[in-house]
Structure formats: C-alpha cells, structure tokens
NUMARZA-117849 format. One record per residue: residue in one letter; x, y, z of N, C-alpha, C in turn. Coordinates in steps of 0.001 Angstrom, whole numbers, plus 500000, padded with zeros to 6 digits. Each point is the difference from the previous one (the first is absolute). Example, Ala and Ser with C-alpha at 12.3 -4.5 7.8 and 13.67 -1.06 7.14 Angstrom:
2
+---------+--------+---------+--------+---------+----------+--------+--------+---------+--------+
| residuo | n_east | n_north |   n_up | ca_east | ca_north |  ca_up | c_east | c_north |   c_up |
+---------+--------+---------+--------+---------+----------+--------+--------+---------+--------+
|       A | 513190 |  494310 | 507800 |  499110 |   501190 | 500000 | 500900 |  501200 | 500000 |
|       S | 499650 |  501050 | 499280 |  500820 |   501190 | 500060 | 499230 |  501090 | 500730 |
+---------+--------+---------+--------+---------+----------+--------+--------+---------+--------+
END
This chain:
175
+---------+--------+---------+--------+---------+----------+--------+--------+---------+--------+
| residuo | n_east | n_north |   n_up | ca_east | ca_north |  ca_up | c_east | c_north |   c_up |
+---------+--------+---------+--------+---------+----------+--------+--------+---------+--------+
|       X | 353828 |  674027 | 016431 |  499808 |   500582 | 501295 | 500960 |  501164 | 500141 |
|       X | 499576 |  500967 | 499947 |  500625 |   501711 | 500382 | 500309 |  500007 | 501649 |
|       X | 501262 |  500272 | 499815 |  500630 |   500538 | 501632 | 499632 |  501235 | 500252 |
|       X | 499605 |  500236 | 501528 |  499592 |   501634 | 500016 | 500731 |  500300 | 501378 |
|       X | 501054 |  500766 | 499709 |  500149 |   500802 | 500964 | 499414 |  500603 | 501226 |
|       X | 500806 |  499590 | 501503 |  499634 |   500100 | 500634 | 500219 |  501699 | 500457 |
|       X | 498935 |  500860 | 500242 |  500577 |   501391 | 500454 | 499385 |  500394 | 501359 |
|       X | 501595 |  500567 | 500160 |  500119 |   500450 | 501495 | 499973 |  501438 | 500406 |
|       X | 499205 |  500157 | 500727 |  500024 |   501804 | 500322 | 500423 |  500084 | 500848 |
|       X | 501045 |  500866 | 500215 |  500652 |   500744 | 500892 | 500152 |  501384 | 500668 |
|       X | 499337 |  500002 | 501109 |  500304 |   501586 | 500785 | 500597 |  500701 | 499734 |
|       X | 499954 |  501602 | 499756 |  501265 |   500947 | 500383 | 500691 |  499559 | 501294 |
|       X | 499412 |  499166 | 500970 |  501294 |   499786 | 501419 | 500644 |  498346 | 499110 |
|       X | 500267 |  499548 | 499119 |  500622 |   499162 | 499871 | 499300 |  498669 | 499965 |
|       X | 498556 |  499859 | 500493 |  499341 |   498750 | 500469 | 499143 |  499736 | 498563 |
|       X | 499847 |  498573 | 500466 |  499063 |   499413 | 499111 | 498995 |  500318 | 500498 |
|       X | 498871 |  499649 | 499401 |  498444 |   500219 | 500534 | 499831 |  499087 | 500886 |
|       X | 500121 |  500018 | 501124 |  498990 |   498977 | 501252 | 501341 |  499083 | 500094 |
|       X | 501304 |  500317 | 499728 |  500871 |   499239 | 500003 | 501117 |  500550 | 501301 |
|       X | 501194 |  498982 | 499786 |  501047 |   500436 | 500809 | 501312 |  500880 | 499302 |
|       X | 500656 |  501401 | 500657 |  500883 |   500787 | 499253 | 500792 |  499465 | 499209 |
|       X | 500169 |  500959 | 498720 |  500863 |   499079 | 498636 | 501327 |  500327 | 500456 |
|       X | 500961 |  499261 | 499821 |  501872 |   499997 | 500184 | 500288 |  501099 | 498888 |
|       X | 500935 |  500784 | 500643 |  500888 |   500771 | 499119 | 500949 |  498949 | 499701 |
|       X | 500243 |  499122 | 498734 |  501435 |   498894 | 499675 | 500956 |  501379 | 499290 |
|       X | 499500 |  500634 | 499071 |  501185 |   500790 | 499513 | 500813 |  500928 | 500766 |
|       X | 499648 |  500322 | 501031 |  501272 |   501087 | 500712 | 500773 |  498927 | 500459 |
|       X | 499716 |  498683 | 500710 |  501042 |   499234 | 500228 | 500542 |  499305 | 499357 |
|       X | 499385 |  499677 | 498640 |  500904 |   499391 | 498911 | 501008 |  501098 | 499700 |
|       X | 499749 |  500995 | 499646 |  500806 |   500996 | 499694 | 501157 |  499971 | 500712 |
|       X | 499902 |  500405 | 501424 |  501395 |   499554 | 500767 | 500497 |  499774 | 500277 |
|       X | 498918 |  498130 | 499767 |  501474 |   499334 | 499857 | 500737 |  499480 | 498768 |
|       X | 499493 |  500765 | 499209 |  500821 |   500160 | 498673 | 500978 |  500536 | 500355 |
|       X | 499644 |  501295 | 500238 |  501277 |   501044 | 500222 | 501059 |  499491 | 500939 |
|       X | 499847 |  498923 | 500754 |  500714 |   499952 | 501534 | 501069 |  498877 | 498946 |
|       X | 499221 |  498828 | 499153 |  500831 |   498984 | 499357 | 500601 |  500725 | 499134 |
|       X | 499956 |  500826 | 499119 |  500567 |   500827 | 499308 | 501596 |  500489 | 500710 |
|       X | 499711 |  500463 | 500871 |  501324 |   500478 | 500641 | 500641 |  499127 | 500523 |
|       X | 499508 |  498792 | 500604 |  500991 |   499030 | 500771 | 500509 |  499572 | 498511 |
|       X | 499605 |  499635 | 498247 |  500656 |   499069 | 499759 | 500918 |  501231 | 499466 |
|       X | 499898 |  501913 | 499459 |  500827 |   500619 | 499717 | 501268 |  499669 | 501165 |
|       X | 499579 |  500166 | 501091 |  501107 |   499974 | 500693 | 500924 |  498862 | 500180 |
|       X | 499652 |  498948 | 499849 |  500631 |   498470 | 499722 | 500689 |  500014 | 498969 |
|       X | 499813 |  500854 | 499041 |  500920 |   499823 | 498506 | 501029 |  500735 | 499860 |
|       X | 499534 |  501510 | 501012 |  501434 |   500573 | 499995 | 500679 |  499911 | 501161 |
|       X | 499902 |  499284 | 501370 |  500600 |   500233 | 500987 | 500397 |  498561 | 500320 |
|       X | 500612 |  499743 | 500909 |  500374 |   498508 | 500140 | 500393 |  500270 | 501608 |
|       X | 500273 |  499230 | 500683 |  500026 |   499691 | 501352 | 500785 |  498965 | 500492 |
|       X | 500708 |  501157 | 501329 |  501186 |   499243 | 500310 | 501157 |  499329 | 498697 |
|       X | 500206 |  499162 | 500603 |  501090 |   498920 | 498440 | 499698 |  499504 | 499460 |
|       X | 498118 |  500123 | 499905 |  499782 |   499415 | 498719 | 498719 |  500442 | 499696 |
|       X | 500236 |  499593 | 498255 |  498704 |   501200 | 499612 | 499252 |  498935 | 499993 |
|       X | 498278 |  500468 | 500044 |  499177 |   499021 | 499931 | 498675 |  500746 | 499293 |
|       X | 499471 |  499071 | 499251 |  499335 |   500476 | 498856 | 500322 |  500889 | 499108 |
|       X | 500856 |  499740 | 499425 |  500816 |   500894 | 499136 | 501024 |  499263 | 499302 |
|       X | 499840 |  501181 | 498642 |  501127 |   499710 | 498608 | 500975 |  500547 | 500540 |
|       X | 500256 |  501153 | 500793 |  501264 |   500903 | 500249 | 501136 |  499299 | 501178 |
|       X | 501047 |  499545 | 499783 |  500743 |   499603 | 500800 | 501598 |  499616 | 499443 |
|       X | 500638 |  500704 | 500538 |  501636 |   499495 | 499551 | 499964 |  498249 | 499787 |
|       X | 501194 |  499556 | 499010 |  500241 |   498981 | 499606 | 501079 |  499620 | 499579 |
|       X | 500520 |  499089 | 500358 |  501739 |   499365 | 499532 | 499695 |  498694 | 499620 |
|       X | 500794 |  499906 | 498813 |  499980 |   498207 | 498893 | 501788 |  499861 | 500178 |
|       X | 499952 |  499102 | 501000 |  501503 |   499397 | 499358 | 500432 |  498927 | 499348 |
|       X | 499975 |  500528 | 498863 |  501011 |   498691 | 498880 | 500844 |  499984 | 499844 |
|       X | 501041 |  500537 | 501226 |  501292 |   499765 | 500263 | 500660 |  498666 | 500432 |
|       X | 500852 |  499895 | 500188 |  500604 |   498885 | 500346 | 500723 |  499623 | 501741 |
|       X | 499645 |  501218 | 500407 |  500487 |   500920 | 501380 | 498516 |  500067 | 500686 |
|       X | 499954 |  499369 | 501303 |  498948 |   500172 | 500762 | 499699 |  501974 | 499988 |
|       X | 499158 |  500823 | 500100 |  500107 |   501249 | 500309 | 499118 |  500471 | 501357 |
|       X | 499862 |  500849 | 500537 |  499491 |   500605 | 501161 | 498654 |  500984 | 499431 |
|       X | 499417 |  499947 | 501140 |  498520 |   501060 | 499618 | 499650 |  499802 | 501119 |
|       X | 499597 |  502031 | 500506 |  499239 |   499874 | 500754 | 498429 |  500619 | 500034 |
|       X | 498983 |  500124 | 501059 |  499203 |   500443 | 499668 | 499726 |  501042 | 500478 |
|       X | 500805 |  500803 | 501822 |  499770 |   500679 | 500524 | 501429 |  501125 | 499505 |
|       X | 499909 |  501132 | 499944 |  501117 |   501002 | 500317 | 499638 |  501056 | 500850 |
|       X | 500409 |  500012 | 501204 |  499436 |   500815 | 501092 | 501155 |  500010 | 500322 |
|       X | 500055 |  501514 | 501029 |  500139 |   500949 | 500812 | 500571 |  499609 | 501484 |
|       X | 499515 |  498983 | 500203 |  499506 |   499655 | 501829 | 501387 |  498981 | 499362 |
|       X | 499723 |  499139 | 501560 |  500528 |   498874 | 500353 | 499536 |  498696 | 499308 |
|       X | 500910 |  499367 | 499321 |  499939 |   499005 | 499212 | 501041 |  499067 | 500488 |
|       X | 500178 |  498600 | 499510 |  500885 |   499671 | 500427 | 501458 |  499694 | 499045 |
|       X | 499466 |  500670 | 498289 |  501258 |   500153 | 499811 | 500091 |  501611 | 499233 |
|       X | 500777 |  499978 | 499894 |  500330 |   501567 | 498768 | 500477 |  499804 | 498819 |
|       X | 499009 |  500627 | 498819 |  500707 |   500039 | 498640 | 499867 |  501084 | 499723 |
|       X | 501298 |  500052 | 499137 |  501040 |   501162 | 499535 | 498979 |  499952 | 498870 |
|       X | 499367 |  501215 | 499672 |  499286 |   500268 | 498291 | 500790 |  500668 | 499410 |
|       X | 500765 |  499970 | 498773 |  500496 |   501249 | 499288 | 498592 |  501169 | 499607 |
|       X | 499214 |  499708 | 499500 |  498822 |   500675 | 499585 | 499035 |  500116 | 501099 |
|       X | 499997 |  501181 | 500739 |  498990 |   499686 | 501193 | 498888 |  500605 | 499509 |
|       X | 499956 |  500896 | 499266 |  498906 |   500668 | 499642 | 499368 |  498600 | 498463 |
|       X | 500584 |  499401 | 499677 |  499159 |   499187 | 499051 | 500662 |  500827 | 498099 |
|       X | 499970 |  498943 | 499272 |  500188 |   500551 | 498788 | 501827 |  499452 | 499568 |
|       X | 500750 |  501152 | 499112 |  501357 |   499839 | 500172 | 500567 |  501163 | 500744 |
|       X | 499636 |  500544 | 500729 |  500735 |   501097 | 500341 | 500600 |  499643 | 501248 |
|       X | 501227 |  500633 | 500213 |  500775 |   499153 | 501286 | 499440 |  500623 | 501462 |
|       X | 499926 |  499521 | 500879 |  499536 |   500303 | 501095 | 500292 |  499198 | 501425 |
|       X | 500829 |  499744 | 500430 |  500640 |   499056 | 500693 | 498953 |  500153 | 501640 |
|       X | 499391 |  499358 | 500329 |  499411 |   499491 | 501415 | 500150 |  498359 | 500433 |
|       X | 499935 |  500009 | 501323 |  500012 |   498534 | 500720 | 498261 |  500280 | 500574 |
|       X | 499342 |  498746 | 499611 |  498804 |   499530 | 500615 | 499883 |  499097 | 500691 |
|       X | 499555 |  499612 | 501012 |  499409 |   498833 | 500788 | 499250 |  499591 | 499224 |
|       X | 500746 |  498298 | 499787 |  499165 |   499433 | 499143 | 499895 |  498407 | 500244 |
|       X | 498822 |  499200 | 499205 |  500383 |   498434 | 500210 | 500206 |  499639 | 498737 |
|       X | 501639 |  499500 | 499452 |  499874 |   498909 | 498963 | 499735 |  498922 | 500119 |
|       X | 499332 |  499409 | 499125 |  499698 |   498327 | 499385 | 500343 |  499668 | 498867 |
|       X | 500744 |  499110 | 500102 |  500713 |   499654 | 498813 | 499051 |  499500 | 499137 |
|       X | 500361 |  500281 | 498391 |  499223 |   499665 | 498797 | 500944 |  498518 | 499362 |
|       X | 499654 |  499008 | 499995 |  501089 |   499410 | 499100 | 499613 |  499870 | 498870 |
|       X | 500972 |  499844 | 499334 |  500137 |   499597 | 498179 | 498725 |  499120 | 499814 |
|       X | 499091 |  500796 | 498609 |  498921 |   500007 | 499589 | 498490 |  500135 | 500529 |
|       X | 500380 |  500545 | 501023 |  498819 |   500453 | 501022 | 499650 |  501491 | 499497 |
|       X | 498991 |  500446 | 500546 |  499423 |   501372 | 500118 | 499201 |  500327 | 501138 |
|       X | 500029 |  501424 | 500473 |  499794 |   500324 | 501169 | 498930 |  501158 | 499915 |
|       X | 498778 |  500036 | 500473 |  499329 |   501318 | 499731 | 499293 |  500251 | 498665 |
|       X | 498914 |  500853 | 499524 |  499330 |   500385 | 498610 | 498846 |  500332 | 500464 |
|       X | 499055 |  499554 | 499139 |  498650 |   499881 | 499765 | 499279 |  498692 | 500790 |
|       X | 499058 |  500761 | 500732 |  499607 |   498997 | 500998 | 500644 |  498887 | 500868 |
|       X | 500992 |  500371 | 500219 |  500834 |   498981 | 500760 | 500131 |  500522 | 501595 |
|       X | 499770 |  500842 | 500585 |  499595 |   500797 | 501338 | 501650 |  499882 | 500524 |
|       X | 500925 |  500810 | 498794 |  500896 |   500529 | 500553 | 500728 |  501088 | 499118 |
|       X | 500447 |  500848 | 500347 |  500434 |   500789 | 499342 | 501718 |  500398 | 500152 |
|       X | 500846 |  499687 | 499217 |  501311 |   499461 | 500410 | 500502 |  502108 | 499794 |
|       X | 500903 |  500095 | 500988 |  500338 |   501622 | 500005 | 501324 |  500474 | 499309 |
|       X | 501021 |  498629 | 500416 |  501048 |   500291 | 499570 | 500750 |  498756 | 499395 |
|       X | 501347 |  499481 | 499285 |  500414 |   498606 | 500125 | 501286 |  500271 | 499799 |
|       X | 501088 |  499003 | 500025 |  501434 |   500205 | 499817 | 500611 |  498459 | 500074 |
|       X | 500845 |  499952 | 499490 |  500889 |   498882 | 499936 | 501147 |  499855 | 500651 |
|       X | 500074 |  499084 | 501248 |  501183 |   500150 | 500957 | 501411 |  499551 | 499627 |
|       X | 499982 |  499150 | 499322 |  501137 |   499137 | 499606 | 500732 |  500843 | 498610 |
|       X | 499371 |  500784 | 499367 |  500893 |   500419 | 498653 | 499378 |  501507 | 499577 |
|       X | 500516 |  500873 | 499316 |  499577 |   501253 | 499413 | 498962 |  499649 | 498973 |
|       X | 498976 |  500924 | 499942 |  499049 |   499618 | 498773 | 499803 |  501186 | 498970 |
|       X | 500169 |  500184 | 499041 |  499667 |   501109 | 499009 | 498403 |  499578 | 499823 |
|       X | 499961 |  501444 | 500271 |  498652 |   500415 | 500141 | 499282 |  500957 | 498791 |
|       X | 499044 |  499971 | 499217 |  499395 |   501193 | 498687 | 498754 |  500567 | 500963 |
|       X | 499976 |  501078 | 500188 |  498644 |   500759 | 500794 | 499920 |  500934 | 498845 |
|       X | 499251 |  500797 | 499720 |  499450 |   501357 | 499762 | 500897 |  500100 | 499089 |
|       X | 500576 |  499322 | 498998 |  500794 |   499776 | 498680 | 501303 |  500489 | 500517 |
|       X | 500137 |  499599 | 501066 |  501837 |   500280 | 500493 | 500284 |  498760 | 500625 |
|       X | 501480 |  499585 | 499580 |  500347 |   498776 | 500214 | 501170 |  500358 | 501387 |
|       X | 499516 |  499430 | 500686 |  501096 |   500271 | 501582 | 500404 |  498453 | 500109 |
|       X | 501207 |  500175 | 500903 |  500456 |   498424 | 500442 | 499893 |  500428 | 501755 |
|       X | 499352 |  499216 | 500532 |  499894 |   499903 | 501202 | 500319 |  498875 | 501410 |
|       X | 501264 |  500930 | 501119 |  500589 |   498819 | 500263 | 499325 |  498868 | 500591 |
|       X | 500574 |  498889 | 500457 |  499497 |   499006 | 500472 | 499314 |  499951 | 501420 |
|       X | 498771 |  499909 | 500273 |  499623 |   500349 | 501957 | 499408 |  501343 | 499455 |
|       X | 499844 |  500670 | 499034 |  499291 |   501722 | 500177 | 498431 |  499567 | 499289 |
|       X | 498958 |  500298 | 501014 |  499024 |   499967 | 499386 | 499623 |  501357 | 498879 |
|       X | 499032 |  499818 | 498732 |  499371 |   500504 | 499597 | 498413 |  499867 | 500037 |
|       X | 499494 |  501389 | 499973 |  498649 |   500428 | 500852 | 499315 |  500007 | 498873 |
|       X | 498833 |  498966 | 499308 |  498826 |   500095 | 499111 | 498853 |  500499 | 500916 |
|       X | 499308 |  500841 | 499156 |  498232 |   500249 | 500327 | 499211 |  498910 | 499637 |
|       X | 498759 |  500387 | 500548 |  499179 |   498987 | 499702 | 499520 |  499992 | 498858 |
|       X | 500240 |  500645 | 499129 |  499848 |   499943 | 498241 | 501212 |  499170 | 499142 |
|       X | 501008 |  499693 | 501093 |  501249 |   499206 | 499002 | 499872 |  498736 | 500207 |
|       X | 500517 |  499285 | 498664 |  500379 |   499122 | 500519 | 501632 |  499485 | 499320 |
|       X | 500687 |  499388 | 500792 |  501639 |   499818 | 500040 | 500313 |  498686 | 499555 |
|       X | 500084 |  499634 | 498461 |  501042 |   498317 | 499647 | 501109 |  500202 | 499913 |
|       X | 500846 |  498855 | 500763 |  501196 |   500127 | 500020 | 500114 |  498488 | 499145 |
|       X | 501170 |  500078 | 499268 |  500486 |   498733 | 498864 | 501353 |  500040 | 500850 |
|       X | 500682 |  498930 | 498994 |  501298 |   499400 | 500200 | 500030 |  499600 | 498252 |
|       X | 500652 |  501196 | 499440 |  500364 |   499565 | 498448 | 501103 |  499039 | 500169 |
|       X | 500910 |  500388 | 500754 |  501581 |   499552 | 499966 | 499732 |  499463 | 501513 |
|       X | 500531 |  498495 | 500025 |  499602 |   499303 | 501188 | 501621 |  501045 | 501294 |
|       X | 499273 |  500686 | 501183 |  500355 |   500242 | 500717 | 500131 |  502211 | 499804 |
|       X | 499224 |  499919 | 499687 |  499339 |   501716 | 499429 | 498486 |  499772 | 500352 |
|       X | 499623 |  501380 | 500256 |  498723 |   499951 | 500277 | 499526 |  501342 | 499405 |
|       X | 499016 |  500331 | 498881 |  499827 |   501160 | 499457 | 498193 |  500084 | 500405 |
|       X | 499672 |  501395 | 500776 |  498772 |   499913 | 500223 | 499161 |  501126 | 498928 |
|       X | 498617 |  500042 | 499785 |  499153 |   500792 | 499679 | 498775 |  500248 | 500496 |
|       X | 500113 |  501448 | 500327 |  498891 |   500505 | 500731 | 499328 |  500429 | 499160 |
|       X | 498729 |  500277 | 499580 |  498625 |   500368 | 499289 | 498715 |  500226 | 501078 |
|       X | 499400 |  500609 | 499364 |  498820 |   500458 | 500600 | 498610 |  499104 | 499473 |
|       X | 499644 |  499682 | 501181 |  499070 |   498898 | 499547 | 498530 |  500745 | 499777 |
|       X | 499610 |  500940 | 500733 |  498203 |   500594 | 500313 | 499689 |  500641 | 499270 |
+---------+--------+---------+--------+---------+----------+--------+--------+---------+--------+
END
C-alpha cells in the first residue's frame, strides 16, 4: 500500500483553498530566538546585585587556612554598614588605597565562598586576625591584617596555612 501525499494549494493572500488563513510560525519563532539569545548572552556576562546568577563568571575564595577569613560581596560607594580598607582599589597588584562600604561574612577554615553557579560573586576578602602574603599578577606582596584585597569576577583567591599560623594566598584567573 503506497502513501500519497496530501496537497495543499495555497493563495497568493496566504489561504488555503476554501480554508481558514495560514499562521506566519517563522517570524515569531525567529524572535523569539533572538529575544532567548540575548537574555542567556546577557546572563553569562553580567551578574546582578551580589550575586551572579546563571553564570560561570563570579569572584571566588577557598580557604585552607587555618584562620577563619572574611569576604565580601558588595564594594560600594553609599552607605554600608561597615568600611573596608582595599589596598588595590582598582583590582590587580597595583596599589591603590580606597575605603568601601561594605558587608563582611566570615569564611571559616575549609569553606569556600562564591564561583561558578553559586549566585554569589565574592568582591573582595582579607584576614582580620594576622597578615597574609599574597602572589597576584606574579608579584608577591604581604598584606596587613584587616586590609581587604579586591578580586574580579574572573579570580579566584586560595589562601593555605603552610606553616601553622601564616597564611599565604593565590590569586589566578579563573574565565
């Protein structure tokens, strides 16, 4: 038994014969291609508020120290309710000394704060209780105790404890 195709004629106005008007589906498939297209570009590179969401891009701190450490997620301008001192305000190793309104939350020993899909993006971190030598951008700084340092959302920051009561961190670029 041979299948035979059913054929349909269609108007120059769009209609079937003796039928009801045919749907345009492709101009609106089309846009909303284009419309999902941009919401998920924009989800991958932008993140919101203190935390990123749908997204690989976001600051990150691993402490395998032995020393609870600090991280926050906001560094603003305005009114906060506390202030941290950044040596690096502009980001990187270069010195740049600003105070931000900011909120710390403490990280304790063997925790991590912030990355990849975790809907936060950590801005800055520091260690209150002791100085930490720090490796950024292949320069080794020692930085005092209470001074935050400022990662992007492409770093991410492990801090160790080789020698129990030292804390040596490394920043790398994660994206």
């Amino acid at each position: 038994m041979a299948l035979r195709a059913k054929r349909v004629v269609v108007s120059p106005a769009g209609e079937k014969r003796g039928g009801k008007p045919r749907r345009m589906v492709a101009p609106a498939v089309a846009v909303t291609v284009v419309l999902l297209s941009g919401l998920l570009v924009g989800a991958v590179w932008r993140h919101r508020g203190n935390g990123c969401t749908w997204t690989v891009i976001c600051g990150r701190v691993n402490n395998v120290a032995d020393s609870g450490m600090y991280a926050t997620f906001t560094l603003a301008g305005g009114t906060l309710p506390d202030q941290c001192v950044v040596w690096n305000g502009g980001g990187g190793s270069a010195r740049s000394d600003i105070s931000r309104g900011c909120t710390p939350q403490k990280v304790p020993p063997g925790d991590s704060r912030g990355g990849r899909f975790s809907g936060e993006d950590v801005d800055a971190f520091t260690y209150e209780d002791r100085p930490y030598h720090l490796t950024i951008d292949d320069r080794r700084i020692l930085v005092p105790r209470g001074v935050w340092t400022k990662i992007s959302d492409l770093e991410t920051a492990t801090c160790r404890a080789p020698v129990p009561g030292t804390v040596e961190c490394h920043v790398v670029t994660t994206g």
